[in-house]
C-alpha positions as CSV (number, residue, x, y, z in Angstrom):
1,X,-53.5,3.3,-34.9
2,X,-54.0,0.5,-32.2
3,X,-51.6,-1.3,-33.9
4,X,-48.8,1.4,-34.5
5,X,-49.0,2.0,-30.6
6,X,-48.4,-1.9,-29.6
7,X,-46.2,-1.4,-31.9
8,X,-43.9,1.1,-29.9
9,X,-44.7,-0.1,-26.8
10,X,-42.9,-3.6,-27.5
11,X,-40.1,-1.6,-29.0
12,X,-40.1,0.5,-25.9
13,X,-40.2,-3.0,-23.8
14,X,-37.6,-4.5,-25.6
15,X,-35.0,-1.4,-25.5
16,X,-35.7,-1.6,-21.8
17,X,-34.7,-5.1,-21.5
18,X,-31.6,-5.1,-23.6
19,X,-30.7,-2.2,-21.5
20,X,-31.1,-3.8,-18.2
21,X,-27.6,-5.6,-17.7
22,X,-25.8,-2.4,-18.4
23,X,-27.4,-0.7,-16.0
24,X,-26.0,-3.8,-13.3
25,X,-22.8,-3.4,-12.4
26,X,-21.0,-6.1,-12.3
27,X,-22.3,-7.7,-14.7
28,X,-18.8,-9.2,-16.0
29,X,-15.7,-10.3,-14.2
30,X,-13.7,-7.2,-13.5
31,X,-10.0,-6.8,-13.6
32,X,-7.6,-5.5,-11.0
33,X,-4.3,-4.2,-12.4
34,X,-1.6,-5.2,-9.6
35,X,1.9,-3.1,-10.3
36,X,3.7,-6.1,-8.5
37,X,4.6,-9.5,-9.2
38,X,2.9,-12.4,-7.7
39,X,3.7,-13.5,-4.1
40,X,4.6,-9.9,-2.9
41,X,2.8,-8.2,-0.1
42,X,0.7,-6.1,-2.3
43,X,-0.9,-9.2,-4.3
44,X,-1.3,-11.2,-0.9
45,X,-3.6,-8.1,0.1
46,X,-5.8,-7.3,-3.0
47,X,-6.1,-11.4,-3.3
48,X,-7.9,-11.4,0.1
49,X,-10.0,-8.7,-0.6
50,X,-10.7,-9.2,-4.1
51,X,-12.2,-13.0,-3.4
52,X,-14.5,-11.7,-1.1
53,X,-15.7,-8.9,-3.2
54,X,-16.2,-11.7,-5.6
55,X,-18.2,-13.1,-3.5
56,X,-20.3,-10.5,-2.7
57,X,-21.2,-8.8,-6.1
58,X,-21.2,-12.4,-8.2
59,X,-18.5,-11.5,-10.4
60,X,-15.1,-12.4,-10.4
61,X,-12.2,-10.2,-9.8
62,X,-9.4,-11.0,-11.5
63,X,-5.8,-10.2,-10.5
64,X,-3.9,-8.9,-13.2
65,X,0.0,-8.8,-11.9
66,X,1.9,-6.0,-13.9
67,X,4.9,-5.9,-12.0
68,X,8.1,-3.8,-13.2
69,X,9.6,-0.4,-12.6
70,X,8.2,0.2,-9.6
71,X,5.4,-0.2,-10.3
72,X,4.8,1.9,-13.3
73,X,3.8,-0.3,-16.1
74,X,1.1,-1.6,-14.2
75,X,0.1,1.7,-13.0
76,X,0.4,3.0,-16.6
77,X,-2.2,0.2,-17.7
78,X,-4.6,1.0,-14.8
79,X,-4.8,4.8,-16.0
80,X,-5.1,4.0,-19.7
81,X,-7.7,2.0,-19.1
82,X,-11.5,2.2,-20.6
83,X,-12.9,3.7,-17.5
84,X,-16.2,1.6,-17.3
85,X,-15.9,0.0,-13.7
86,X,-14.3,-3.4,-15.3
87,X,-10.6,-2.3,-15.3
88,X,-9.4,-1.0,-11.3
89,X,-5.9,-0.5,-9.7
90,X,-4.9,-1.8,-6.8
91,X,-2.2,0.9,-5.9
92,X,0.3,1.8,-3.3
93,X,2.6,4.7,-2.5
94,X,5.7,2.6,-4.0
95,X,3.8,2.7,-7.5
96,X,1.8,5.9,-7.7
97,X,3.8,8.2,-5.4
98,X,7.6,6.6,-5.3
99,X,7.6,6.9,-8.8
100,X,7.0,10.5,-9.2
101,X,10.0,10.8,-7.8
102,X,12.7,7.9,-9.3
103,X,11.7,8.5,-12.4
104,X,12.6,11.6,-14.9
105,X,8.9,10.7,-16.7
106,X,6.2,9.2,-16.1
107,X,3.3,8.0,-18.5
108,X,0.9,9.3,-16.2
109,X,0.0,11.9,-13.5
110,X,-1.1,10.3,-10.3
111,X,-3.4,13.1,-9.1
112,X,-4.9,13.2,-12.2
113,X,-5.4,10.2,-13.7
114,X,-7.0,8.4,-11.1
115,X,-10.5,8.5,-8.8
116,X,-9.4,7.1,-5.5
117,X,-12.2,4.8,-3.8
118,X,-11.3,3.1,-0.4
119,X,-7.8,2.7,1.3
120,X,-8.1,-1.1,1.9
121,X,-5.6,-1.4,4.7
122,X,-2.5,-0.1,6.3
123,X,1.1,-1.8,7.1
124,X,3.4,-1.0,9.7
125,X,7.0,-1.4,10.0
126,X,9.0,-2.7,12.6
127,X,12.3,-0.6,13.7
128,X,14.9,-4.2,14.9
129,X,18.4,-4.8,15.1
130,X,20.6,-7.9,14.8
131,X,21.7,-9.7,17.6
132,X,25.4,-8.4,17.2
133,X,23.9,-4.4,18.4
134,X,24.4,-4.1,22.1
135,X,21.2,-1.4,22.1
136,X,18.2,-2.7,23.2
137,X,15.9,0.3,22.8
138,X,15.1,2.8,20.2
139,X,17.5,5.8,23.1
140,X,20.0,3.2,22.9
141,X,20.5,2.8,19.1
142,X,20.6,6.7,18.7
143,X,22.9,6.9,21.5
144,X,25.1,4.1,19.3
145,X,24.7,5.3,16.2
146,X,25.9,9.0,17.6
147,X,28.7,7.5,19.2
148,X,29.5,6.1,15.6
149,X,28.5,8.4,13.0
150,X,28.3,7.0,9.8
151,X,29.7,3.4,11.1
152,X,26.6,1.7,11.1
153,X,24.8,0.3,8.2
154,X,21.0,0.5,7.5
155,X,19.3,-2.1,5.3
156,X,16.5,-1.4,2.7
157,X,14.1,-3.1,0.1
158,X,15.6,-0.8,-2.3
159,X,16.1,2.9,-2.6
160,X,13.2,5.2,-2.5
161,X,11.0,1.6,-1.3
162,X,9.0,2.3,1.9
163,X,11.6,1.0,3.8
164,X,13.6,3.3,2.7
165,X,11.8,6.5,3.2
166,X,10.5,5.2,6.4
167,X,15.0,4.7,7.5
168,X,15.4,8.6,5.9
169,X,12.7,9.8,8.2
170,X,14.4,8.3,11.5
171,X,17.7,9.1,10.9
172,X,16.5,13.0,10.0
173,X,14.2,12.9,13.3
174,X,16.8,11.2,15.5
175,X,19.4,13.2,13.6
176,X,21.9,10.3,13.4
177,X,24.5,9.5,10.5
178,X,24.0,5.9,9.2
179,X,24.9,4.1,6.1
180,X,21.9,3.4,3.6
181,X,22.4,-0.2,2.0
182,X,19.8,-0.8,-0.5
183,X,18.9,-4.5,-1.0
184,X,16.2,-6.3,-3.2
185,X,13.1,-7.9,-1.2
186,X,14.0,-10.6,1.2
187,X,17.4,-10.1,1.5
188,X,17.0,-7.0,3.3
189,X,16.1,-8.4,6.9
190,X,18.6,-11.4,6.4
191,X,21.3,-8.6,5.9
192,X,20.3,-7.7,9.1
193,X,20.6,-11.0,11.4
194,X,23.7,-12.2,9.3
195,X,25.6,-8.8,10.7
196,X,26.1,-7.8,7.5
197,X,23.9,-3.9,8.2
198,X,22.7,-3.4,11.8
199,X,19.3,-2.1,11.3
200,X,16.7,-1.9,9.2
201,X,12.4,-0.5,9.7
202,X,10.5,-3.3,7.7
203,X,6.8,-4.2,7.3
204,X,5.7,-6.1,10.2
205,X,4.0,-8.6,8.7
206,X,7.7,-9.6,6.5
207,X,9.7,-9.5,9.9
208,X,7.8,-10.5,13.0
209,X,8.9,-14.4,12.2
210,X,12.4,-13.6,12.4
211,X,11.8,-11.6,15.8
212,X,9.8,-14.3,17.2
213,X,12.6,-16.8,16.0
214,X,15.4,-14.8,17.7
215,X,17.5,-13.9,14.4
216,X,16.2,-10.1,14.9
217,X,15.4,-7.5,17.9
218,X,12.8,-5.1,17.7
219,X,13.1,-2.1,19.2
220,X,9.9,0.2,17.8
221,X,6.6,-0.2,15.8
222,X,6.5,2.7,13.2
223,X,2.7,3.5,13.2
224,X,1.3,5.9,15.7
225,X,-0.3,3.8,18.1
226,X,0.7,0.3,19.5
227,X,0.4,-2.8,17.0
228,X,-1.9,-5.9,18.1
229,X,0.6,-8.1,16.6
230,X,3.6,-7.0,19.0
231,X,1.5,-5.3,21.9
232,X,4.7,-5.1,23.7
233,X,6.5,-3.2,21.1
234,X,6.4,0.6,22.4
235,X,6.0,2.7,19.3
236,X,9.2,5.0,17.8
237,X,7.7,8.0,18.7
238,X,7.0,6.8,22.4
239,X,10.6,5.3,22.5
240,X,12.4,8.4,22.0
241,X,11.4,9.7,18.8
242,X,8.5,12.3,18.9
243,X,6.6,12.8,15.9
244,X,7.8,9.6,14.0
245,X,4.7,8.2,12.0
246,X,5.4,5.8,9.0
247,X,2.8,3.2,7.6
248,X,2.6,2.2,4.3
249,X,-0.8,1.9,2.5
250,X,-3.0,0.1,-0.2
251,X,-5.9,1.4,-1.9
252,X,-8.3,0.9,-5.3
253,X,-8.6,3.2,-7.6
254,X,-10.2,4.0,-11.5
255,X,-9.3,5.4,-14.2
256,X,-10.6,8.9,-14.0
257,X,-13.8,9.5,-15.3
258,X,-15.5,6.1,-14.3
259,X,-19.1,7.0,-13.7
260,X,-20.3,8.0,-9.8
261,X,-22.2,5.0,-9.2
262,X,-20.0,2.4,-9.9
263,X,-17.3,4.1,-7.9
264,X,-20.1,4.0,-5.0
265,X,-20.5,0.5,-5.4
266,X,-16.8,-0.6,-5.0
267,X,-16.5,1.9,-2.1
268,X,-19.8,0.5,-0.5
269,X,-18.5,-3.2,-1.3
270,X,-14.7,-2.4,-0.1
271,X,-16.2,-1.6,3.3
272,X,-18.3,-4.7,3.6
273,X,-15.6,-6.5,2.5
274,X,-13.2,-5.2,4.9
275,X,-15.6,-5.9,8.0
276,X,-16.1,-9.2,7.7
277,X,-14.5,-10.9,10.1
278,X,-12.6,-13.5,7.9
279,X,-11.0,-10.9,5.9
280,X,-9.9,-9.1,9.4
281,X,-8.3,-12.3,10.9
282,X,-6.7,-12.8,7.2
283,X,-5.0,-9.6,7.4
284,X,-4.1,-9.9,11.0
285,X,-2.4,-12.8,10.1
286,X,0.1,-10.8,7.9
287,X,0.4,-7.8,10.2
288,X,-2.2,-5.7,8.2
289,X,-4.7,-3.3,9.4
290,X,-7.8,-3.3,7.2
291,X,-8.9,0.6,7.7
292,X,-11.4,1.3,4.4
293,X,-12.2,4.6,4.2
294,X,-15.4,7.6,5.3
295,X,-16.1,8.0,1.3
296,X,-13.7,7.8,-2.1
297,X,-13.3,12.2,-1.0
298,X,-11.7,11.3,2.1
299,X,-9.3,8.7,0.5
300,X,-8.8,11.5,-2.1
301,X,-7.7,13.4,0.4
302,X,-5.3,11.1,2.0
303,X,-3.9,10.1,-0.9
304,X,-2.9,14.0,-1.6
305,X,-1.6,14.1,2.0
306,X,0.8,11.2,1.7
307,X,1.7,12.9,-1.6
308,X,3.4,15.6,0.2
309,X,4.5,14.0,2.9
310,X,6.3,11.2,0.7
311,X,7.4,14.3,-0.9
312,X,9.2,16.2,1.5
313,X,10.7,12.7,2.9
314,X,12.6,12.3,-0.8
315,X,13.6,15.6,-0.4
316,X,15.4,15.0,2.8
317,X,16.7,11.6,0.7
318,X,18.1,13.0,-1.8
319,X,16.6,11.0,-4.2
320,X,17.2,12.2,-7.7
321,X,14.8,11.2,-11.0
322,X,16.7,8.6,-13.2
């Protein structure tokens, strides 16, 4: 009888210990899908906060770039995947949003596919104009482009980018008639200072060495309060636009289903992350704010929120599914 009760207790002991790793998570590198190619702005911010959440939890995490259609394939892989903790998304409006709307079908619903954890930062967009536009304020360019309806041309990254939207939503504030020239990447801005388009509202961080060269003038921040980047820069609303808001955002998320505690240890570790003061200078240094979020509900909520706004913004783009 003494013996039959050992017996179970070492059984017991044992099934306790092979359980034990399982029970820390991580205990294995985890991967983060990214829905954009290497080198874009996206990647630069998930591989700054992805080494130091490396860092802190021992385990690496490993950028997976699944660039194409917008984002969608990589988006597509992020929600297929085993939802476990050891497969995230690093997403954006352009992939989980955008693409609701450029694209007849999707192979996934955004709102329903997904737990949201922690907006990671925020990325504002700066309002400029090349050299060859007498305006030199925000009044100035409506008063111009009013003057001219429909003469003046408006670069983008692309239609239905951020860039994009965030042009749609100034001409419909402003009500002014411009030109929408769609470019890819790059090319955009150096549309722009070549005086092949006249204006453009592009991220900071992708701009701001062409305005402090000279090539461009900027004439209005897009967020809702002044940027520490440009402290000068008055912000669109303040400059003659009321009620213009536009940032862009990036955020992890999980495949839905991924159990509670592991989402409350990326959230937990996301904050950490995103105080440290390294990581802060980092993103600075692009033009990024690192927000986080008050818990993965509130980010929930936001994420729903920009839904409808990005909704609404299409709308008024006429942006049609192809």
């Amino acid at each position: 009888m003494t013996r039959s009760l050992v017996g179970v207790g070492l059984l017991v002991l044992l099934a306790g210990v092979g359980n034990a790793p399982a029970q820390t998570y991580p205990n294995k590198p985890v991967r983060v899908i990214l829905p954009q190619l290497p080198g874009s702005s996206v990647d630069t911010i998930t591989r700054i906060v992805g080494a130091k959440m490396s860092e802190m939890l021992g385990q690496q995490f490993v950028i997976d770039n699944r660039g194409g259609a917008g984002g969608m394939i990589g988006a597509a892989i992020g929600a297929r995947a085993t939802p476990d903790g050891y497969t995230l998304l690093s997403g954006a409006a352009s992939s989980l949003i955008i693409t609701k709307f450029t694209y007849k079908a999707l192979p996934f619903d955004a709102l329903k596919d997904f737990e949201p954890i922690s907006l990671i930062v925020a990325a504002e967009a700066v309002l400029a104009v090349g050299n060859n536009v007498p305006a030199k304020s925000v009044k100035e360019l409506i008063a111009l482009a009013k003057a001219q309806p429909g003469k003046l041309n408006m670069a983008s990254s692309g239609i239905g980018s951020s860039s994009h939207l965030a042009g749609v939503m100034f001409t419909s504030l402003s009500d002014i008639n411009v030109l929408h020239v769609p470019y890819k990447g790059g090319m955009s801005a150096m549309s722009v200072f070549t005086g092949e388009t006249q204006l453009c509202i592009l991220p900071a961080g992708a701009i701001v060495g062409h305005i402090k060269a000279g090539r461009l003038r900027a004439l209005g921040i897009s967020s809702k309060t002044r940027s520490p980047l440009m402290p000068e820069l008055p912000t669109i609303a303040e400059a003659g636009v009321p009620g213009y808001e536009y940032t862009s955002w990036n955020g992890f998320f999980a495949p839905r289903g991924t159990p509670r505690p592991i989402i409350t240890t990326i959230f937990s570790t996301t904050q950490k992350t995103l105080a440290d003061p390294d990581v802060k200078q980092q993103y600075a240094n692009q033009g990024l704010v690192p927000l986080g979020s008050e818990s993965p509900e509130e980010f929930g909520r936001f994420f729903r929120a920009d839904f409808d706004r990005i909704a609404k913004v299409v709308k008024v783009a006429g942006i049609k599914p192809e």
